[in-house]
Biopython code that builds the backbone (N, CA, C, O; Angstrom):
import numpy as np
from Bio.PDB.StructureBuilder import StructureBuilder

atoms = [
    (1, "UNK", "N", (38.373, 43.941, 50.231)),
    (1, "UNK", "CA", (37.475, 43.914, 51.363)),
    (1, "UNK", "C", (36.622, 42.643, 51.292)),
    (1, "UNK", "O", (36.128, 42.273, 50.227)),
    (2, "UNK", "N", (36.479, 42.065, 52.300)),
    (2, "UNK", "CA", (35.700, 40.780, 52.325)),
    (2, "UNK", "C", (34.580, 41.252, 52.979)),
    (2, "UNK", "O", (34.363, 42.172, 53.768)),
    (3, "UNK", "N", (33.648, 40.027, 52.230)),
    (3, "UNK", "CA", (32.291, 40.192, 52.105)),
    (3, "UNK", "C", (31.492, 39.836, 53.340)),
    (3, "UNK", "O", (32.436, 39.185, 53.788)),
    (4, "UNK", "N", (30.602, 39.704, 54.245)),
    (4, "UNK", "CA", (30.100, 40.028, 55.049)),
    (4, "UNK", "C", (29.316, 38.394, 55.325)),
    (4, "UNK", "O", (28.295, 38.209, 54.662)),
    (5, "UNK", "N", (29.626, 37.601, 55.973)),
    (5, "UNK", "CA", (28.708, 36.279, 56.085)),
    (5, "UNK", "C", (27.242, 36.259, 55.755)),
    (5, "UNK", "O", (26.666, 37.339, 55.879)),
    (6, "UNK", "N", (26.562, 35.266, 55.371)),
    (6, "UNK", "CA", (25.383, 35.242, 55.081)),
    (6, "UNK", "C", (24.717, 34.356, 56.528)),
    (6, "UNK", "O", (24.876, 33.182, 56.863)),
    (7, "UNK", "N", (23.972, 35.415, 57.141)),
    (7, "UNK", "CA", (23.371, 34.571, 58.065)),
    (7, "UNK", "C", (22.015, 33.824, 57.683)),
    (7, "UNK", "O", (20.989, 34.502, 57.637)),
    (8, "UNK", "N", (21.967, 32.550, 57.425)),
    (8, "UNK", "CA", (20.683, 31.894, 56.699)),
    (8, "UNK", "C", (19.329, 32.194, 57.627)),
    (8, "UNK", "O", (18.247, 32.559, 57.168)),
    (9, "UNK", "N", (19.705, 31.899, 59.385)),
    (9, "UNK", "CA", (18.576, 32.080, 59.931)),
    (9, "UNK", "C", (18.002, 33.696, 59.462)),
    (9, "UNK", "O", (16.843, 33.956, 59.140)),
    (10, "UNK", "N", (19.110, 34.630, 59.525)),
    (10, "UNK", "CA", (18.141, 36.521, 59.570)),
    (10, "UNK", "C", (17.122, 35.793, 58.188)),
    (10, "UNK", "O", (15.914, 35.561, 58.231)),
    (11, "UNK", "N", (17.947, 35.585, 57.182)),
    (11, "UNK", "CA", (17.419, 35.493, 55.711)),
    (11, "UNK", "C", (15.654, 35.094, 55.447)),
    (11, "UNK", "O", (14.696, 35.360, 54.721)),
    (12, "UNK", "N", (15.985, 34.443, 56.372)),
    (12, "UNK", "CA", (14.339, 32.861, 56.251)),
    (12, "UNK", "C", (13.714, 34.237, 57.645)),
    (12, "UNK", "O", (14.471, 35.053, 57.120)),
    (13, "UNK", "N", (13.420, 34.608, 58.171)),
    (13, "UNK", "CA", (13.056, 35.448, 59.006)),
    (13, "UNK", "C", (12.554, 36.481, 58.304)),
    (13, "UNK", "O", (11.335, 36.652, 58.288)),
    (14, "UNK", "N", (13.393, 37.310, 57.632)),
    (14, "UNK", "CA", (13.145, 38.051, 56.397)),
    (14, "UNK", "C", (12.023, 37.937, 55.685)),
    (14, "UNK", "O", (10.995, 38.609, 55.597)),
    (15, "UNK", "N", (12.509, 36.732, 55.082)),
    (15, "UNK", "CA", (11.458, 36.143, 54.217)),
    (15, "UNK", "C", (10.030, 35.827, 54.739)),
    (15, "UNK", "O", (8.976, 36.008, 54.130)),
    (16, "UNK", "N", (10.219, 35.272, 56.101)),
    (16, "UNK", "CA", (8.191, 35.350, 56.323)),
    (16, "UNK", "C", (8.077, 36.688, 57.033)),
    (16, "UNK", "O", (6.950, 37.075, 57.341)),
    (17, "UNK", "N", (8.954, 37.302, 57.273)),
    (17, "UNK", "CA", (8.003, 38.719, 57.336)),
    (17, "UNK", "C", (7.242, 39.641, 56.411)),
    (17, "UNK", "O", (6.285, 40.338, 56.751)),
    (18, "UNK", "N", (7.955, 39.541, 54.792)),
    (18, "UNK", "CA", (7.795, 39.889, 53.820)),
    (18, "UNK", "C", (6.524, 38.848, 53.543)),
    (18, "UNK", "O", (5.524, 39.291, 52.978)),
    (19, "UNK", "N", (6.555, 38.177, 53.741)),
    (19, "UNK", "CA", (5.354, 36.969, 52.902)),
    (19, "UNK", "C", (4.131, 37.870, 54.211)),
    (19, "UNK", "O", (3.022, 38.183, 53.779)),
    (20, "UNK", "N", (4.333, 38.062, 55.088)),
    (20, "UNK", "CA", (3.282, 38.177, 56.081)),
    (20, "UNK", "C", (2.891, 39.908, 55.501)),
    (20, "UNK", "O", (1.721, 40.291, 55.526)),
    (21, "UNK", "N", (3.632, 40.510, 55.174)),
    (21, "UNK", "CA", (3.483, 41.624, 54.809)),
    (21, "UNK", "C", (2.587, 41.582, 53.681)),
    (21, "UNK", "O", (1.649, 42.378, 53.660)),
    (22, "UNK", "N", (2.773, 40.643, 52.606)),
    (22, "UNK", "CA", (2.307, 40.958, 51.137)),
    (22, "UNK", "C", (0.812, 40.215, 51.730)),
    (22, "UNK", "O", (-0.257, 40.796, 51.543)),
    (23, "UNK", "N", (0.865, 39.049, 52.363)),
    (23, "UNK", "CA", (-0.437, 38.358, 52.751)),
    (23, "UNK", "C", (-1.558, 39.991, 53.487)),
    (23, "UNK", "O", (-2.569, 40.406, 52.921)),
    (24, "UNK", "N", (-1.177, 40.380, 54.333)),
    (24, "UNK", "CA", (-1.947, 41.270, 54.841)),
    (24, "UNK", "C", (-1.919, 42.315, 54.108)),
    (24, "UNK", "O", (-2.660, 43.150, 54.627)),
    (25, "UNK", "N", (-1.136, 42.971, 52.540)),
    (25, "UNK", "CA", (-1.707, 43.483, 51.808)),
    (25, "UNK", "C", (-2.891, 42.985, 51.208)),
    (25, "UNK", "O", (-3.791, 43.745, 50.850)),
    (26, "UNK", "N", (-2.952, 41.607, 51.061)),
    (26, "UNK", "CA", (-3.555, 41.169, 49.721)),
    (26, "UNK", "C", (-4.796, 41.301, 50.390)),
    (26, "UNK", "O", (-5.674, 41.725, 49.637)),
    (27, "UNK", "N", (-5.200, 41.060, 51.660)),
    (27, "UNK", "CA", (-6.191, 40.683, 52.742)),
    (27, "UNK", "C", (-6.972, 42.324, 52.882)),
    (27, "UNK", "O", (-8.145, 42.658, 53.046)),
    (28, "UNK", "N", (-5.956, 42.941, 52.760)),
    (28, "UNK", "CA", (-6.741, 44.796, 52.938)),
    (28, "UNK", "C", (-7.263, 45.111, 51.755)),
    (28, "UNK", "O", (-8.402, 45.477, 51.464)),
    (29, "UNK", "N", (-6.328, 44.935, 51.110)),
    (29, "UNK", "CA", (-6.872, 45.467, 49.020)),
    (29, "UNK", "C", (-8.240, 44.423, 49.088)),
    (29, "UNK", "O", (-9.356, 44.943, 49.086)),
    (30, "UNK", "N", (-8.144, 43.390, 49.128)),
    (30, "UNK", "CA", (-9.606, 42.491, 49.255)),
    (30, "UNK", "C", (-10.994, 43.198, 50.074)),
    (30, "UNK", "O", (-12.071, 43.505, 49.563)),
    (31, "UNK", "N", (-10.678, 43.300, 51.131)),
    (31, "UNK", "CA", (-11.427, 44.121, 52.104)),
    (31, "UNK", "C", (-12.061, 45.504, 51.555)),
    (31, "UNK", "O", (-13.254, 45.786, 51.658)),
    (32, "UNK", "N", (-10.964, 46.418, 50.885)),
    (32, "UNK", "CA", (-11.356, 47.954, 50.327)),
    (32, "UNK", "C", (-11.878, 47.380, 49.163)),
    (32, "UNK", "O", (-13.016, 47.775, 48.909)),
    (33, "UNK", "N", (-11.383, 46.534, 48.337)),
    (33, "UNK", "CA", (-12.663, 46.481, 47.212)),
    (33, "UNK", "C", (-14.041, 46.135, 47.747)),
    (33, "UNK", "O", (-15.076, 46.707, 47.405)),
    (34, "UNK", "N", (-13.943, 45.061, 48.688)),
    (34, "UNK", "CA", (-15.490, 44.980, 49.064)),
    (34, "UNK", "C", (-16.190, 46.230, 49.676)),
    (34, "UNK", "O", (-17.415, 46.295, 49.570)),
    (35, "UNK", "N", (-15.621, 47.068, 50.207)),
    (35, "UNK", "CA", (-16.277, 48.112, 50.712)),
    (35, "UNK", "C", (-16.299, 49.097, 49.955)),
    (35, "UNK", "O", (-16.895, 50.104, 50.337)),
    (36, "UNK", "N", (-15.498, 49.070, 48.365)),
    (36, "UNK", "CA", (-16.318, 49.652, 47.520)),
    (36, "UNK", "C", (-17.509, 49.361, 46.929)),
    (36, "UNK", "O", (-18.277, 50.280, 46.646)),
    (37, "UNK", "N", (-17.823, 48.064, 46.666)),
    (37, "UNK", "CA", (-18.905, 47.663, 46.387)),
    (37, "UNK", "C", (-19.692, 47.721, 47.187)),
    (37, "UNK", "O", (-20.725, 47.240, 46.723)),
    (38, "UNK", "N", (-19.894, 48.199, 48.649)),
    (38, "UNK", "CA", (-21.171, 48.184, 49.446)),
    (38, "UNK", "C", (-21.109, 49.811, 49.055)),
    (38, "UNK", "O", (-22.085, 50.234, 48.434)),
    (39, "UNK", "N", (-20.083, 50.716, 49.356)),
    (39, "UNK", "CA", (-20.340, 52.098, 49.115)),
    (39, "UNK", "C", (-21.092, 52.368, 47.557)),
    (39, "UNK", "O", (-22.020, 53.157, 47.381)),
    (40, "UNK", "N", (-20.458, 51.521, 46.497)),
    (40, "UNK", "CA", (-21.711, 51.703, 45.419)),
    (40, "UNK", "C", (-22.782, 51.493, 45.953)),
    (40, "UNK", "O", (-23.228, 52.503, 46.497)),
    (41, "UNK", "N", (-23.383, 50.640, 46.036)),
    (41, "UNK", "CA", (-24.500, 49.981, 46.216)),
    (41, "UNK", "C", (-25.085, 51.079, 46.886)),
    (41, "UNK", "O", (-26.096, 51.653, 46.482)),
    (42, "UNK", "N", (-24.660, 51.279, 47.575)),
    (42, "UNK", "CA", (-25.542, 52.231, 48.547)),
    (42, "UNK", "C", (-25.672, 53.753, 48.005)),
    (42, "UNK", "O", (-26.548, 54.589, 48.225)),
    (43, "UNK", "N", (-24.535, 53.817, 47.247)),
    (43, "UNK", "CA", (-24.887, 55.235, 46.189)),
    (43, "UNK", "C", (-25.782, 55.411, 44.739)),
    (43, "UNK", "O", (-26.303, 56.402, 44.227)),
    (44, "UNK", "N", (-25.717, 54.065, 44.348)),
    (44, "UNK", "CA", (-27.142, 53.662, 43.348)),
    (44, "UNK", "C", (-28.011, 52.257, 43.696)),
    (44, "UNK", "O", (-27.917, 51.046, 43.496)),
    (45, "UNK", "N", (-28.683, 52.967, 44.178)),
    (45, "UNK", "CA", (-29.464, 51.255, 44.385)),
    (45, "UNK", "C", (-30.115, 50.451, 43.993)),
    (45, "UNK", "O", (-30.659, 49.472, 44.503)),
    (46, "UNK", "N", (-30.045, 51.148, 42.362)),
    (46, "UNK", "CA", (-30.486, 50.413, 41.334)),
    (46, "UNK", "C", (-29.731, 49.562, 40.591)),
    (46, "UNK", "O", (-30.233, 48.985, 39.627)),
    (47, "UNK", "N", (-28.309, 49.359, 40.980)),
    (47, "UNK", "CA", (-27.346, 48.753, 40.948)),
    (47, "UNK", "C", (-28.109, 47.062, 41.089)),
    (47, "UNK", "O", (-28.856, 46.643, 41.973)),
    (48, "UNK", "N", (-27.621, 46.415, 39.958)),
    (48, "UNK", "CA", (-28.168, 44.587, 39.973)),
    (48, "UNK", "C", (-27.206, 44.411, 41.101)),
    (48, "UNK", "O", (-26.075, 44.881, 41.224)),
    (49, "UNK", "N", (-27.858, 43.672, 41.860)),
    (49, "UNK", "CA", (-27.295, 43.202, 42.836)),
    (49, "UNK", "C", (-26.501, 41.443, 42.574)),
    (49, "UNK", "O", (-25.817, 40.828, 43.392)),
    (50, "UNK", "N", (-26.930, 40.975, 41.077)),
    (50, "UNK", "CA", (-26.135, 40.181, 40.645)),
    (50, "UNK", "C", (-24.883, 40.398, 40.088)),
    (50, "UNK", "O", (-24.453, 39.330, 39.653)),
    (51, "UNK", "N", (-24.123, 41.304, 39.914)),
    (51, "UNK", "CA", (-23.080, 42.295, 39.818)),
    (51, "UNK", "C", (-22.239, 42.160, 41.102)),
    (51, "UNK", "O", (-21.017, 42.015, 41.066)),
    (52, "UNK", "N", (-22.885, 42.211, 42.123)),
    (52, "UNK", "CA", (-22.191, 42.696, 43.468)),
    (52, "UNK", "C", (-21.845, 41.309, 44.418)),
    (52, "UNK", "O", (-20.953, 41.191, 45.258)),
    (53, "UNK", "N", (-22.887, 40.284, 43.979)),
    (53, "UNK", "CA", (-22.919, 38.605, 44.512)),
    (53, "UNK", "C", (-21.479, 38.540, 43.940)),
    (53, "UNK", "O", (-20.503, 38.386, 44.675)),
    (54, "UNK", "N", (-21.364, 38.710, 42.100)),
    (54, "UNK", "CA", (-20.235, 38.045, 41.786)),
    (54, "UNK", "C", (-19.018, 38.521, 42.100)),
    (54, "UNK", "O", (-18.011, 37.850, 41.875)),
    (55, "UNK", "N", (-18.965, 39.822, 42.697)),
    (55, "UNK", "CA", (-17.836, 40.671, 42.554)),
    (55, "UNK", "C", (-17.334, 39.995, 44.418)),
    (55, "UNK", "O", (-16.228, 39.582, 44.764)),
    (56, "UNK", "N", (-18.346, 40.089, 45.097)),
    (56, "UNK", "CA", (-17.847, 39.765, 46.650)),
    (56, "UNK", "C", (-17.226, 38.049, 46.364)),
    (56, "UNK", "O", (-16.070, 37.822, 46.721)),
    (57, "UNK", "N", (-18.184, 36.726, 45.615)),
    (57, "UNK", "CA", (-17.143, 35.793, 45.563)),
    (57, "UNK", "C", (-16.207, 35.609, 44.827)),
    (57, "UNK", "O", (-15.615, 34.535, 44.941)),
    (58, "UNK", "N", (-15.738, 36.613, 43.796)),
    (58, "UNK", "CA", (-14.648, 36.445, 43.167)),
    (58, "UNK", "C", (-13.866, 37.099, 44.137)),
    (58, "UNK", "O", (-12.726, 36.796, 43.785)),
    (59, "UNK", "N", (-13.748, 37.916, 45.295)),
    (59, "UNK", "CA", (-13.228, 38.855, 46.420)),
    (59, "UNK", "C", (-12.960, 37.564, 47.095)),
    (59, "UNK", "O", (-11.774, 37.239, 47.043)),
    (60, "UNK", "N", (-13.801, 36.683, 47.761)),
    (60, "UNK", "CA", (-13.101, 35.842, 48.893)),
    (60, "UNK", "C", (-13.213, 35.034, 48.234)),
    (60, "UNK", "O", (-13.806, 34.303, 49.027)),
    (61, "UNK", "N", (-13.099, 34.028, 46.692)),
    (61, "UNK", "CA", (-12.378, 33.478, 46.147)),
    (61, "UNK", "C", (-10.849, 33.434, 46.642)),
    (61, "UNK", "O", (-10.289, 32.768, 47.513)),
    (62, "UNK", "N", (-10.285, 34.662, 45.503)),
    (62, "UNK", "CA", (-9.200, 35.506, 45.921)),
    (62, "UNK", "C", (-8.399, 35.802, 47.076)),
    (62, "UNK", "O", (-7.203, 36.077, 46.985)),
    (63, "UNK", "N", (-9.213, 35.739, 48.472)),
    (63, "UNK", "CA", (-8.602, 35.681, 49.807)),
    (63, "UNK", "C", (-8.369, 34.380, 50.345)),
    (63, "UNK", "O", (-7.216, 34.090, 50.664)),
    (64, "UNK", "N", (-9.495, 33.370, 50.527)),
    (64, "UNK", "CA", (-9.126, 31.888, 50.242)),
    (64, "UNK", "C", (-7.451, 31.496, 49.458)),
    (64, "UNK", "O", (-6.419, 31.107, 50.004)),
    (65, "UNK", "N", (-7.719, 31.770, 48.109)),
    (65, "UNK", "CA", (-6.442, 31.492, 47.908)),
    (65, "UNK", "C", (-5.123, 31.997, 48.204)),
    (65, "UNK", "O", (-4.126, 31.431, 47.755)),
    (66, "UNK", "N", (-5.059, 32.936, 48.866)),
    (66, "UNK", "CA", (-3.891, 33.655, 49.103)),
    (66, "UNK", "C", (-3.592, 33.309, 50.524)),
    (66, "UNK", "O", (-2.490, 32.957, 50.943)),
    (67, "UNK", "N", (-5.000, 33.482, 51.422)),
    (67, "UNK", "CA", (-4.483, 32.266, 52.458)),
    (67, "UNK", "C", (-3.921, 30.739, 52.897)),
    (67, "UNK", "O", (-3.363, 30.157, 53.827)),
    (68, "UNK", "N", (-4.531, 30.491, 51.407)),
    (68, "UNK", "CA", (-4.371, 28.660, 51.341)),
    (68, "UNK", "C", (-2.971, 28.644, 50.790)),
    (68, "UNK", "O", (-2.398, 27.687, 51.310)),
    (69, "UNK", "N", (-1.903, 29.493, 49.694)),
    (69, "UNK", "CA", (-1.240, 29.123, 49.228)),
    (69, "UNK", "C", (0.140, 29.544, 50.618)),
    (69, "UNK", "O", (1.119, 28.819, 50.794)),
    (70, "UNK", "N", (-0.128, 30.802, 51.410)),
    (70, "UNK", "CA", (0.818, 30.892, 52.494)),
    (70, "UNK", "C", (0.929, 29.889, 53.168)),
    (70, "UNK", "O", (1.877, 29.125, 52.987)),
    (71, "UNK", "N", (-0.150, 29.629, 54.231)),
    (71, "UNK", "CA", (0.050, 28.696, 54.885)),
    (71, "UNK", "C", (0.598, 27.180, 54.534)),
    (71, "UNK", "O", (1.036, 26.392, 55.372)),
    (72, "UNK", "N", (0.486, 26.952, 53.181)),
    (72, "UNK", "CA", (1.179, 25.918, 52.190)),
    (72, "UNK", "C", (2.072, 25.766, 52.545)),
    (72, "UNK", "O", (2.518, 24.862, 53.252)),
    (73, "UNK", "N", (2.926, 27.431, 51.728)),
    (73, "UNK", "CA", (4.039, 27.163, 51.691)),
    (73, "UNK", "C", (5.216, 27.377, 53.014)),
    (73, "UNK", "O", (6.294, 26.820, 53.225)),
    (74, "UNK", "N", (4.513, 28.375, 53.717)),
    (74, "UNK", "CA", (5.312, 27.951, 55.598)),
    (74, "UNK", "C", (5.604, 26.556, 55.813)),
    (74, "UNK", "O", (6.696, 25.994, 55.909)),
    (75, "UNK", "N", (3.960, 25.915, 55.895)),
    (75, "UNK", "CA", (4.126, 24.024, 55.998)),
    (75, "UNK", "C", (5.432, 23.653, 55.470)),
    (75, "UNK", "O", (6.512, 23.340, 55.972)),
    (76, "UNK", "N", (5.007, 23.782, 54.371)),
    (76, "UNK", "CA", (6.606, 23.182, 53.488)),
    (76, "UNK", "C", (8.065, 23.822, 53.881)),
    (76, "UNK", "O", (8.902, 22.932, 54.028)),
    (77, "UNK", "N", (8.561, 25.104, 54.082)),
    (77, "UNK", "CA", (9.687, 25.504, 54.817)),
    (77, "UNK", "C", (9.335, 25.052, 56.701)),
    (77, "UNK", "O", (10.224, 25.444, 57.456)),
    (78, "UNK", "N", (8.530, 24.542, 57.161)),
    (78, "UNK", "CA", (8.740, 23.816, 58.162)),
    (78, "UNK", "C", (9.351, 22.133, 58.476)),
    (78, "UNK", "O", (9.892, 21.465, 59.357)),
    (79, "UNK", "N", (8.779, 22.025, 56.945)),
    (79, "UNK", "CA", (9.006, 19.996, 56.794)),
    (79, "UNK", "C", (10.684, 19.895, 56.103)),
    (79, "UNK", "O", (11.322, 18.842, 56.128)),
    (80, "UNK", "N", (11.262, 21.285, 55.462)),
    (80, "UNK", "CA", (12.683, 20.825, 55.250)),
    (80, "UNK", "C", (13.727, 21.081, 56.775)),
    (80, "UNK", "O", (14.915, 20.758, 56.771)),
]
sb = StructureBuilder()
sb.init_structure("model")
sb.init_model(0)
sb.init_chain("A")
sb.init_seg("    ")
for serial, (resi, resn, name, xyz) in enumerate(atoms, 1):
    if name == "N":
        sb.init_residue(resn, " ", resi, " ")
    sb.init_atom(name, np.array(xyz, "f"), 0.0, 1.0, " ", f" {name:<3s}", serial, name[0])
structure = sb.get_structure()
């Protein structure tokens, strides 16, 4: 039985849907941690609030880069 052609365009289609998929995971998991940290906060409010500064920019640290490295790498499967 012969094997079934490889269509390159479905493939690359595939592929940024999956990249768009994992990007808008990474973008929600980012989001629910920050809104755990406001739901602490608001459940002890004696909570250092220098705790919660570092935890939100290590959060959009983290989203920054996951946006910066997609859009990268699309650029680059656009320029071949």
């Amino acid at each position: 039985m012969r094997r079934r052609r490889i269509n390159w365009d479905e493939e690359v289609q595939k592929s940024e849907r999956i990249r768009m998929k994992g990007l808008r995971s990474t973008i929600v998991g980012c989001l629910m941690s920050f809104l755990l940290l406001v739901a602490a906060r608001k459940v002890n409010p004696s909570w250092s609030p220098g705790t919660g500064i570092l935890s939100f920019l290590l959060i959009a640290i983290a989203i920054v880069l996951a946006i910066t490295l997609f859009f990268r790498h699309s650029r680059r499967k656009k320029d071949t």
